[in-house]
C-alpha positions, 0 to 999 in steps of 0.5 A: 512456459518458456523460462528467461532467466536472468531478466529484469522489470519495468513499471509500464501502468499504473491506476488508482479508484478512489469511493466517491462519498468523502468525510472531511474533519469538520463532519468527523467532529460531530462524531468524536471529541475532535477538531478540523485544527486538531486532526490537521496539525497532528496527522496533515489530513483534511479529509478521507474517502470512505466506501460505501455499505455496498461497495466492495473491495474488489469494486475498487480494486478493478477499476485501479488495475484496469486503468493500469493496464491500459496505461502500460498497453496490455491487455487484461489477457496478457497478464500472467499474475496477479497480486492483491496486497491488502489487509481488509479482503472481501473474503477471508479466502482472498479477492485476488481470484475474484478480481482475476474474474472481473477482469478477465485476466484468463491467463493470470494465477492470483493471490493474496499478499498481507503486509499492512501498510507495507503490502505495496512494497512487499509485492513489489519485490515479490513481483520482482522476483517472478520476472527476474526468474523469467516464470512470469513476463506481465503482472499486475500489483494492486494495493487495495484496502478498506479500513473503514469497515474495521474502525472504531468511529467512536475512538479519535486516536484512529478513525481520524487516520483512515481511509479507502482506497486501491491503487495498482501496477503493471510490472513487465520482464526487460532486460534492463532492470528497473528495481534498483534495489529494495530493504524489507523488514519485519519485527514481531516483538513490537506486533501489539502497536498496530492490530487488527486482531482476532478475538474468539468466545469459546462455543461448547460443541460435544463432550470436551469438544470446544471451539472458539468463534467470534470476529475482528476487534477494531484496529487499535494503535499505540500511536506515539511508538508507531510515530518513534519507530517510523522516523527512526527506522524509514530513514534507516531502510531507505539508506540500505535500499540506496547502497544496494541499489549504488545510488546516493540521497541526491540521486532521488527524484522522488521520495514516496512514502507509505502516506500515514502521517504528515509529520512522519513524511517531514521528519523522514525527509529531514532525516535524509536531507531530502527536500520538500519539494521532492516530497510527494503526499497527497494524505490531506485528501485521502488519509492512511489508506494501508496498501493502497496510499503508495500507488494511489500517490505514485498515480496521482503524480505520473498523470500530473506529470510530476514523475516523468519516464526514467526519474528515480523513486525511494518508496518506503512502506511501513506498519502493522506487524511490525513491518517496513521496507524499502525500494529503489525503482525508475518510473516506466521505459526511459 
C-alpha cells in the first residue's frame, strides 16, 4: 500500500435509516406512569423510532452507509476501512465485519468501536488518524445503535430516553485538512451514572471449576448527575477543541451535539453564547439514539440544505463510561 504521510481528511457523504414503527409519548403512557407533557417538558421528545423483533443492526446500518457512499461518489469497493461505533452489536464478536459483507466493501478492514453515546465522535478522530498517516484514503463511520432491546420498558426514568437509529460518514485523505481540531475524554470514576452492565450467576462446572453465565441487566441512569456532568463538561471540551482548531465560538456555524436531551442542548448553547438558531436537533422525533443521533442529525440538515459545503460544525458526544469529546470539522469540499 503506498504510504501519503502527512495528509489530511474531508467528509465527502453521509446517510442515515431510520426503523419505520414509531412510539410517540401519547402511546408510552399506557405502558408507564407517564405523560406526553411530562416527557415533552423534561427531555424535548415527541416521539422515538423502535426497531422491530426481526430487524437488526446491520439491517439499519447498511442502508445509512450506502446512502453515504453514493453521496461522496465512491464505490462500496473503494473503501479501505471501516468503523462501526455502537454499543448494542448484533454479535458480541462485532458487526462492522458483517456490515463490510453486506455491502461488498472487499477491499475495507472493519471493527468495531465502543464508546456509547461518544462513539461517533471517538471514530471520527480515529478515522482521522488513518488518513492523516496516509494508511487509508477512503473510510466509512457509521454510528449505529438499537438501544430498544436493552431498555427497561417498565422504568419511566429511561425508556422514555431511547431510540434506534444508524447514521454514517465517508472520510477521504486530502491535502487540506478538514478536522480542525478535536478534545476527547474519559472518566471511569463516574462509570455507575450510565450502564448497561453484565450480571453473571455462578454455574458449578467440576470439582472447584465455577464459572459465571448470565446476560445484560437494562440500561440504568442516575439521570440528574448525567444532566450535571453534560452542561458543565460539553461546554468546557468544545472551548478546548475550538483553541486547538484556532477558531472562535463565533466562527461555529453549526453546533451539533450528542441529541440526549433538549435541555442539555440549550443549556450548553447558552454556556457558550451560541444561538438557537444555530443549534441543530432533531431529538423530538427520534429521542437518544446513542451513536447513531450525531450523523442521524449531521444527515437530516446536509439534505435540508441547512449545512452547506465549507460551513463549520462543533459536535460534541457524550455518555456511558463516562465518556465525552469534541470535533471541530468543515462540512464536505468547499
Amino acid at each position: 500500500m503506498v504510504q501519503h504521510a502527512g495528509r489530511g481528511m474531508v467528509i465527502t457523504g453521509c446517510g442515515s435509516a431510520v426503523p419505520m414503527m414509531a412510539l410517540s409519548n401519547q402511546e408510552l403512557s399506557q405502558i408507564v406512569d407517564t405523560s406526553d407533557e411530562w416527557i415533552a417538558t423534561r427531555t424535548g421528545i415527541s416521539q422515538r423510532r423502535l426497531a422491530a423483533p426481526t430487524q437488526s443492526l446491520v439491517d439499519l446500518a447498511v442502508p445509512a452507509a450506502e446512502a453515504a457512499i453514493a453521496l461522496s461518489g465512491l464505490a462500496a469497493t473503494d473503501l479501505d476501512l471501516i468503523i462501526l461505533a455502537t454499543s448494542t452489536p448484533d454479535d458480541l464478536f462485532g458487526s462492522a465485519s458483517l456490515i463490510q459483507a453486506r455491502l461488498g466493501a472487499t477491499q475495507a478492514v472493519a471493527f468495531d468501536l465502543t464508546a456509547a453515546c461518544s462513539g461517533f465522535i471517538f471514530g471520527l478522530v480515529t478515522a482521522a488518524q488513518y488518513l492523516r498517516s496516509g494508511a487509508y484514503q477512503n473510510v466509512l463511520l457509521i454510528g449505529a445503535d438499537i438501544l430498544s432491546r436493552w431498555v427497561d420498558w417498565g422504568d419511566r426514568r429511561t425508556c422514555v430516553l431511547f431510540g434506534d437509529g444508524a447514521g454514517a460518514v465517508v472520510l477521504q485523505a486530502a491535502d487540506r485538512d478538514r478536522l480542525l481540531g478535536f478534545e476527547l475524554r474519559s472518566d471511569g470514576s463516574q462509570n455507575a451514572c450510565l450502564t448497561l452492565a453484565y450480571q453473571g450467576h455462578a454455574r458449578p462446572l467440576t470439582g472447584p471449576v465455577t464459572v459465571a453465565q448470565g446476560t445484560y441487566r437494562p440500561i440504568d441512569m442516575n439521570g440528574q448527575e448525567v444532566y450535571r456532568f453534560a452542561v458543565k463538561r460539553v461546554p468546557e471540551v468544545i472551548e478546548k477543541a475550538l483553541y486547538r482548531a484556532e477558531r472562535s465560538v463565533d466562527q461555529v456555524d453549526w453546533l451539533l451535539l450528542h441529541q440526549a436531551n433538549q435541555r442539555i442542548l440549550d443549556a450548553v448553547a447558552q454556556r457558550l453564547k451560541i444561538p438557537a438558531a444555530k443549534v441543530l436537533s432533531n431529538l423530538a422525533q427520534y429521542g437518544n439514539t446513542s451513536a447513531a443521533s450525531i450523523p442521524i442529525a449531521l444527515d437530516e440538515a446536509v439534505r435540508a440544505g441547512q449545512i452547506q459545503p465549507g460551513d463549520t460544525i462543533a459536535a460534541a458526544g457524550f455518555g456511558a463510561g463516562l465518556t465525552w469529546g469534541a470535533a471541530i470539522f468543515q462540512w464536505g469540499r468547499d
